[in-house]
Structures are given as C-alpha cells and as structure tokens.
VEXLO-912057 format. One line per 8 residues: number of its first residue (from 0); their letters; for each residue x, y, z of C-alpha. Coordinates in nm, 4 decimals. Example, Ala and Ser with C-alpha at 12.3 -4.5 7.8 and 13.67 -1.06 7.14 Angstrom:
BEGIN
0 = AS = 1.2300,-0.4500,0.7800 ~ 1.3670,-0.1060,0.7140 .
REM end
This chain:
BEGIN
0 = XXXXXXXX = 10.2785,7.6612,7.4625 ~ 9.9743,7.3609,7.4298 ~ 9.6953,7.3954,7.5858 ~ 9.6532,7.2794,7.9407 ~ 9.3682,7.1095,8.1212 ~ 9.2193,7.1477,8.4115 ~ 8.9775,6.9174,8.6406 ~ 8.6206,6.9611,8.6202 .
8 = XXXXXXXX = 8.4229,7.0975,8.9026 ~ 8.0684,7.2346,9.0308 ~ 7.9372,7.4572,9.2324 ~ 7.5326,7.5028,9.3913 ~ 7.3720,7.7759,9.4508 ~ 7.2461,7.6474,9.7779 ~ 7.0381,7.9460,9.9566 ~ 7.2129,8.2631,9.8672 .
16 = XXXXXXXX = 6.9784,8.4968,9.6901 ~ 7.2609,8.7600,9.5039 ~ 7.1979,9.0936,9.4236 ~ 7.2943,9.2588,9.0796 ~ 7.5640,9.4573,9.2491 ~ 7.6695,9.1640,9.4400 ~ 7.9605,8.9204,9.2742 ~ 8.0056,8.5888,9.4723 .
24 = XXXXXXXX = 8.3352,8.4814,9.4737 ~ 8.4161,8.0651,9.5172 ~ 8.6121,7.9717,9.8074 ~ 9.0009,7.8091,9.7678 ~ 9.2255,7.8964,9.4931 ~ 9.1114,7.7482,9.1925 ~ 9.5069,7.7207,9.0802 ~ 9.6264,7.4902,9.4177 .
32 = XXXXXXXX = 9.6953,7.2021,9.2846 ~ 9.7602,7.2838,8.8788 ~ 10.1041,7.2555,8.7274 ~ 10.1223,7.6597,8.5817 ~ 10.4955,7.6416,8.4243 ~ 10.6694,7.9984,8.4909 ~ 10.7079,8.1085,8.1224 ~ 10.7571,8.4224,7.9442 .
40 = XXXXXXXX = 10.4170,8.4551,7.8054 ~ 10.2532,8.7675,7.7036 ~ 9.8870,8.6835,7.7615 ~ 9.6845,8.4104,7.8753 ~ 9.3262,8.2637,7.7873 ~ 9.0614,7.9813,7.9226 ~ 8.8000,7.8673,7.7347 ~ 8.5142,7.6106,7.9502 .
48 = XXXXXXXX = 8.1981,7.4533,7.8816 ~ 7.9332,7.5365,8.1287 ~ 7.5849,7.3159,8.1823 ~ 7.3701,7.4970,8.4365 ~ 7.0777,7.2732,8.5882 ~ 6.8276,7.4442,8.6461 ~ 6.4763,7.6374,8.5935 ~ 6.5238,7.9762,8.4929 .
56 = XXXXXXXX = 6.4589,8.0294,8.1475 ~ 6.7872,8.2184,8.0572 ~ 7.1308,8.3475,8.3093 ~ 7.3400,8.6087,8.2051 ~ 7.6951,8.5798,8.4279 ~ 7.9213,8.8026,8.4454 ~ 8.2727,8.6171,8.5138 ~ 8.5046,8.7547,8.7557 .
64 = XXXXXXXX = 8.8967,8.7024,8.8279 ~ 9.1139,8.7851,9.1106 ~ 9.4714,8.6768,9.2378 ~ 9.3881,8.7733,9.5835 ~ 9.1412,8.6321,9.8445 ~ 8.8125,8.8642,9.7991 ~ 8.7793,9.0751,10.1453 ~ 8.3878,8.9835,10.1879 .
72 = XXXXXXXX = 8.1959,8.8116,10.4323 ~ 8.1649,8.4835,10.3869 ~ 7.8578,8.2906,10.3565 ~ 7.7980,7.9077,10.4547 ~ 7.6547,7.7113,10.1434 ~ 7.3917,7.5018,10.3836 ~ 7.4465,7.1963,10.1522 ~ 7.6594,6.9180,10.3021 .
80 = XXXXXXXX = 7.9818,6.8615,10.1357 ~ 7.9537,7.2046,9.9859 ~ 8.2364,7.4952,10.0513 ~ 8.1184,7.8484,10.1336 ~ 8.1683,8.1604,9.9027 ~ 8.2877,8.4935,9.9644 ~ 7.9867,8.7485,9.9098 ~ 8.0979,9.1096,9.7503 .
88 = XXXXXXXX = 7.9629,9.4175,9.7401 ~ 8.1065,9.5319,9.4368 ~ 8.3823,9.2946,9.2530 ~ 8.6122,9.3809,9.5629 ~ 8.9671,9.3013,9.4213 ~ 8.8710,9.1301,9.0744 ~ 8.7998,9.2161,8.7569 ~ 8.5563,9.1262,8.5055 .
96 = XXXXXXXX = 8.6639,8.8676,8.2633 ~ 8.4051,8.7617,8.0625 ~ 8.0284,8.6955,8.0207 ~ 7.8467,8.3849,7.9482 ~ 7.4820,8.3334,7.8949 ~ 7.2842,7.9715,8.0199 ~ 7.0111,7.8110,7.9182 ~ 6.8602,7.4754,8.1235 .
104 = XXXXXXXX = 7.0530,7.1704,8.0666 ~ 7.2721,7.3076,7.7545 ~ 7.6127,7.3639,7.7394 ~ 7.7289,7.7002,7.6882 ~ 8.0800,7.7957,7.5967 ~ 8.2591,8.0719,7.7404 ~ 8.6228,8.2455,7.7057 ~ 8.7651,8.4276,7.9223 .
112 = XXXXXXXX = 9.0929,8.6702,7.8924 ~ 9.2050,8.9718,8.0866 ~ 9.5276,9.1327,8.3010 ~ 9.3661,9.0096,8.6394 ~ 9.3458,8.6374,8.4652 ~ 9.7122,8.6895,8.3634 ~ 9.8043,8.8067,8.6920 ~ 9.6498,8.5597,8.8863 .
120 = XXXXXXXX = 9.8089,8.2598,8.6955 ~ 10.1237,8.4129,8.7170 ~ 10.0815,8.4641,9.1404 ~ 9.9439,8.0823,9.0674 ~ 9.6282,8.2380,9.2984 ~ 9.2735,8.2620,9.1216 ~ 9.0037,8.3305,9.2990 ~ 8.6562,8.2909,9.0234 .
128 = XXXXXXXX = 8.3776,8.4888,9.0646 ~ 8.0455,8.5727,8.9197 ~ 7.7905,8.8805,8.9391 ~ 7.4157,8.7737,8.7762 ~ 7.3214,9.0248,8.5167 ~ 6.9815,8.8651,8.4226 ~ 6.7660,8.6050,8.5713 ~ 6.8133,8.4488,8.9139 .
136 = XXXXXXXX = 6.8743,8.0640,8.9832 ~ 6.7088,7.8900,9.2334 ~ 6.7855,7.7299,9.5287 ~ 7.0083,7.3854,9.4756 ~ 7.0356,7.4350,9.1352 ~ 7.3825,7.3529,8.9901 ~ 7.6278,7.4673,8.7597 ~ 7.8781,7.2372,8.6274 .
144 = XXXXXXXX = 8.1894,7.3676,8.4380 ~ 8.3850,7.1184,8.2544 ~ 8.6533,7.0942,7.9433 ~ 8.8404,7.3459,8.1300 ~ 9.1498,7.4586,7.8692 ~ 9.3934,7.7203,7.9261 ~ 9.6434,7.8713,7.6604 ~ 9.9122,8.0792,7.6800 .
152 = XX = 10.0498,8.3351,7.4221 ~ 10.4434,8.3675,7.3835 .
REM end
C-alpha cells in the first residue's frame, strides 16, 4: 500500500518533571481524524522526524504505543492552549515501540514498528507515549514531530 501522511504536531513539556519509570502518555487519539483504510496487512511501520528545542545536551526517549486510553492520572500542562497528558507508572497498557535519541535544534529520525502499533491502527485508537531514558528537558521546552509517514506491509 503507499505510504500515508499524517499532520504535524507538538507537544511542551510544560512543568511535569518525569521519572525514569514514569511514561507520559499524550492526551486524544492520535488516529481521530486520519483516513486508516481496513486492509489485510500483515504489519505496519511509521517513520517521523523529530526537532526537540531545547537545552539538554542529549534525550534518550523511549517511544510508547497503545490502542487504549492509558488508566493514569492525568496531569494539566499549565501552558495555555496546551492539552494535558496521562502520567504512568509503568507503560500501563502500551508497549514500547521504539527509541529515539535528540540533540538541541536537530532533527532526529525515528521508526517505529511493533504488535501494539499494529493493533492500535487497526482499533484506529493510538494513544503515543514516551518514558525518558537519559537526560531531562526543561520546563517549556518543545518537541516538534513532523514528516509523519506510515506504511503498511501486505
């Protein structure tokens, strides 16, 4: 099947300070409004570009996937026009997806591939989340993920 696109977006870190154990998970279904056509693939994968603004010399992110809305608390981003997040203990009801490493004002690649990706396109539900393996960002600093393509295997 050829690729497919999706729309750009961003997300803040506004004054959460996460834990390694802790994965925050973005709030809304990231699949809503996308066109996911109900084919008999056999495996799904997304490759994105990521730019993170910020200070810290080097992030390590783990990438998390689930087709079902994490069962954490929920925590207020303080920025206006910014959505909350889920907080985890633990990845809850994703699974790990991929890792991506990001460096101040570079774009990083990442690709990402797994059964809870496949299973959450084919529920048309994602829920993306992310646990921070190394180095912290601060507070405001954004991430923007863009060049969003995902490809399906027949």
């Amino acid at each position: 099947m050829p690729e497919q696109t999706a729309k750009d977006f961003s997300f803040t870190n506004s004054s959460v300070q996460v834990s390694p154990a802790q994965v925050i998970y973005m709030m809304g279904n990231q699949l809503a409004n996308m066109p996911i056509p109900a084919l008999p693939y056999q495996r799904v994968s997304v490759d994105a570009d990521l730019t993170y603004r910020g200070r810290a010399p080097a992030l390590r992110l783990e990438i998390f996937a689930s087709a079902q809305v994490p069962d954490c608390r929920v925590v207020e981003s303080n920025l206006p026009g910014y959505s909350p997040a889920y907080l985890c203990e633990g990845p809850a009801s994703g699974q790990a997806i991929g890792e991506i490493v990001a460096t101040p004002n570079n774009v990083s690649t990442v690709h990402l591939e797994g059964l809870s990706l496949e299973r959450a396109l084919r529920a048309k539900s994602l829920y993306l989340g992310i646990r921070l393996l190394q180095g912290q960002p601060g507070v405001n600093e954004m991430f923007f993920v863009h060049n969003i393509r995902f490809r399906t295997y027949l």
